[in-house]
TIRO-2110 file (N, C-alpha, C; in Angstrom, 1 decimal):
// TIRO-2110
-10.1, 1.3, 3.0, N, 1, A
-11.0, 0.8, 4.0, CA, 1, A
-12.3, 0.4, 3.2, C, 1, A
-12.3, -0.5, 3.8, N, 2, A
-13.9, -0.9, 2.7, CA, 2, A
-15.3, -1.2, 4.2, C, 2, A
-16.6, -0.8, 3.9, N, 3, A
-17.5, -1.5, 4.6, CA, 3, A
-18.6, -1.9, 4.1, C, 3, A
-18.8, -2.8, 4.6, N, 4, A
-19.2, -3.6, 4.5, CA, 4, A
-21.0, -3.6, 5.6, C, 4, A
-21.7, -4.0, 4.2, N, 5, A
-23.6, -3.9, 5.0, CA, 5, A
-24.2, -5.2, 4.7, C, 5, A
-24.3, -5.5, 6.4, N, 6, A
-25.0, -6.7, 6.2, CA, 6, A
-26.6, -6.7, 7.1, C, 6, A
-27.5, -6.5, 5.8, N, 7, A
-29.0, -6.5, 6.5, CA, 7, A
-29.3, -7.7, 7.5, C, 7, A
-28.5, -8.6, 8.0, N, 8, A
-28.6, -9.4, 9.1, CA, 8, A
-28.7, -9.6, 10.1, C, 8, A
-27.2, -8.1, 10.2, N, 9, A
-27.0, -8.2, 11.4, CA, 9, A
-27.8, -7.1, 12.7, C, 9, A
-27.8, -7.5, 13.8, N, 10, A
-28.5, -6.6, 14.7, CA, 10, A
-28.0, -5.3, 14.8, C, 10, A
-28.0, -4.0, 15.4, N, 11, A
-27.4, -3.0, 15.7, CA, 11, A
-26.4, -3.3, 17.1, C, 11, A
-25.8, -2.5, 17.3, N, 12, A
-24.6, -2.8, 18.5, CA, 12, A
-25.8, -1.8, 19.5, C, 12, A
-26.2, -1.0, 19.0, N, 13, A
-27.0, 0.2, 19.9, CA, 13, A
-28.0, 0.6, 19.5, C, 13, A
-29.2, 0.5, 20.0, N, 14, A
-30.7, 1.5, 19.6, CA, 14, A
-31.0, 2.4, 20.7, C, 14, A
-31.2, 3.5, 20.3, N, 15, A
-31.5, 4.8, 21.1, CA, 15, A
-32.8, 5.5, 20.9, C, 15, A
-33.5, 5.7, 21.8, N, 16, A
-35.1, 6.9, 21.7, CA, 16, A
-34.5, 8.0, 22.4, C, 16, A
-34.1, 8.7, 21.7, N, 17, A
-34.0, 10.5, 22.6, CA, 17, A
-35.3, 11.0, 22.0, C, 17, A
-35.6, 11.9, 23.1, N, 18, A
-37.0, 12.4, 23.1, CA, 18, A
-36.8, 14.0, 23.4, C, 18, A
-35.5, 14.4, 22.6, N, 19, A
-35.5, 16.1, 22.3, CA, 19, A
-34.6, 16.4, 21.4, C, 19, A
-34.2, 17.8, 20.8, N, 20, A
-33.6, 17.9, 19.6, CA, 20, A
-32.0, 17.9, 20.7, C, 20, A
-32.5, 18.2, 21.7, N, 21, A
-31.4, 18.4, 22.3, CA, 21, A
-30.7, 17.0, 22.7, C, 21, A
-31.1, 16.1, 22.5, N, 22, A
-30.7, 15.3, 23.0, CA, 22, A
-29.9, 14.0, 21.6, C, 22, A
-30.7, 14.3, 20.5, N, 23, A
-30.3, 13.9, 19.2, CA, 23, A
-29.0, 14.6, 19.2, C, 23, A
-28.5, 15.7, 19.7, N, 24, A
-27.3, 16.6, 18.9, CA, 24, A
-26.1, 15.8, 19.5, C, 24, A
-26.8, 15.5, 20.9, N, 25, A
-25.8, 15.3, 21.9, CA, 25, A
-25.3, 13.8, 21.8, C, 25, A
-26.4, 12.3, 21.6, N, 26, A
-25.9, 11.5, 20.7, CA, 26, A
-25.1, 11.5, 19.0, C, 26, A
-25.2, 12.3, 18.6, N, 27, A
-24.5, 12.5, 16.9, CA, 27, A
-22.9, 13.2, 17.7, C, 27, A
-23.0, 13.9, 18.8, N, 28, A
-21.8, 14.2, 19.2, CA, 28, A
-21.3, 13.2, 19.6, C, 28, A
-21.6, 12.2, 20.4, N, 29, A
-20.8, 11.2, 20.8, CA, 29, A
-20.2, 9.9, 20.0, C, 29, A
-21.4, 10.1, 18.8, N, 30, A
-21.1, 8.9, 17.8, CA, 30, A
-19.6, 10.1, 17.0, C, 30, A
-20.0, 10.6, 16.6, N, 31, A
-18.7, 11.5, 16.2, CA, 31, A
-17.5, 11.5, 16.5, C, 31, A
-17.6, 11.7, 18.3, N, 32, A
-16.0, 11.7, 18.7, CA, 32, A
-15.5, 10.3, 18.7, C, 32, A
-16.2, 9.1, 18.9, N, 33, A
-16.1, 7.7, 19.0, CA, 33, A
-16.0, 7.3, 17.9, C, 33, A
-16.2, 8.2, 16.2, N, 34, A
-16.5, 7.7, 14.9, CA, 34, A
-16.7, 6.6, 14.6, C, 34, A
-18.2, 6.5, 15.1, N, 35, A
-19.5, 5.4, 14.9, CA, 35, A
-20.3, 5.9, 14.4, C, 35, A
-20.5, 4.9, 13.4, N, 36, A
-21.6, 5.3, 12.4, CA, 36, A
-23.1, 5.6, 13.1, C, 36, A
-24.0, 6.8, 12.4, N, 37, A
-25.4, 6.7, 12.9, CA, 37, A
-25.6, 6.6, 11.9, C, 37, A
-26.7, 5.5, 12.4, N, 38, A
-27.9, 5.5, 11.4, CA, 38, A
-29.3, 6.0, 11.8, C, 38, A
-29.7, 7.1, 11.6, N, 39, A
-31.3, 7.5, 11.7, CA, 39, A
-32.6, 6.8, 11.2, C, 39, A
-33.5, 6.6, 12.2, N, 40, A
-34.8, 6.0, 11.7, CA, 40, A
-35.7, 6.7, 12.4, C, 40, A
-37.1, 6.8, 10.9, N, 41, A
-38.1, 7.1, 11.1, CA, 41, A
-38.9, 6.2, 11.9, C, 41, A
-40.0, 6.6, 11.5, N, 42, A
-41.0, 5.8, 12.0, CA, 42, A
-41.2, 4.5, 11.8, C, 42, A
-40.6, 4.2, 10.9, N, 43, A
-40.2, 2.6, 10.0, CA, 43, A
-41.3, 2.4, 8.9, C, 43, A
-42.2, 3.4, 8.8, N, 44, A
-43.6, 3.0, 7.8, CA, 44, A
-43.0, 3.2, 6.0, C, 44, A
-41.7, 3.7, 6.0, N, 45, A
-41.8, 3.5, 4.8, CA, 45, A
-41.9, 4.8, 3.3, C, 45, A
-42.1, 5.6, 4.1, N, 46, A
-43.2, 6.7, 2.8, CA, 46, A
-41.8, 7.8, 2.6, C, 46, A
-41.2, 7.4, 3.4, N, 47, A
-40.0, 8.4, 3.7, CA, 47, A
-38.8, 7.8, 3.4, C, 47, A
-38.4, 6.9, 2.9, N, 48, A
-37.7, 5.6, 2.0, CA, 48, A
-36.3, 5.7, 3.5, C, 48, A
-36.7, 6.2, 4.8, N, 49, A
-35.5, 6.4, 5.7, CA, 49, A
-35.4, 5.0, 6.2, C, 49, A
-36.1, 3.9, 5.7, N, 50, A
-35.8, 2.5, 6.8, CA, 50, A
-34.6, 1.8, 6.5, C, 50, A
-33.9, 1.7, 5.2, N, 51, A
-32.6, 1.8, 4.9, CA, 51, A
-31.6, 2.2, 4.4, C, 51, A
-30.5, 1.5, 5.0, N, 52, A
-29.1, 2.6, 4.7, CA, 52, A
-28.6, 2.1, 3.3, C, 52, A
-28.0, 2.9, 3.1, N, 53, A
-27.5, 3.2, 1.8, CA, 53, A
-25.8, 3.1, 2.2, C, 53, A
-25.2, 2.6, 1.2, N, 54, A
-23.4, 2.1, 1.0, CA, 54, A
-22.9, 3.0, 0.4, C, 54, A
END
């Protein structure tokens, strides 16, 4: 299997959960569905989290 990252394209889904509880419960569902998450910060940068890594 190979994948493939293309900084172009849009995301299929962006999500704001607004509790820890609610974070666990999205990573659950990307899990059973095995979809990839990608977590983002704040997007400022200091935290090198604004891109994914292959």
């Amino acid at each position: 299997m190979f994948l493939i990252f293309s900084s172009t394209s849009a995301p299929d889904v962006v999500v704001f959960p607004h509790s820890q509880d609610q974070i666990s419960e999205i990573a659950k569902l990307c899990s059973s569905f095995r979809v990839p998450m990608i977590p983002r910060g704040t997007g400022t940068g200091l935290e090198h989290g604004v891109g994914a890594t292959m």
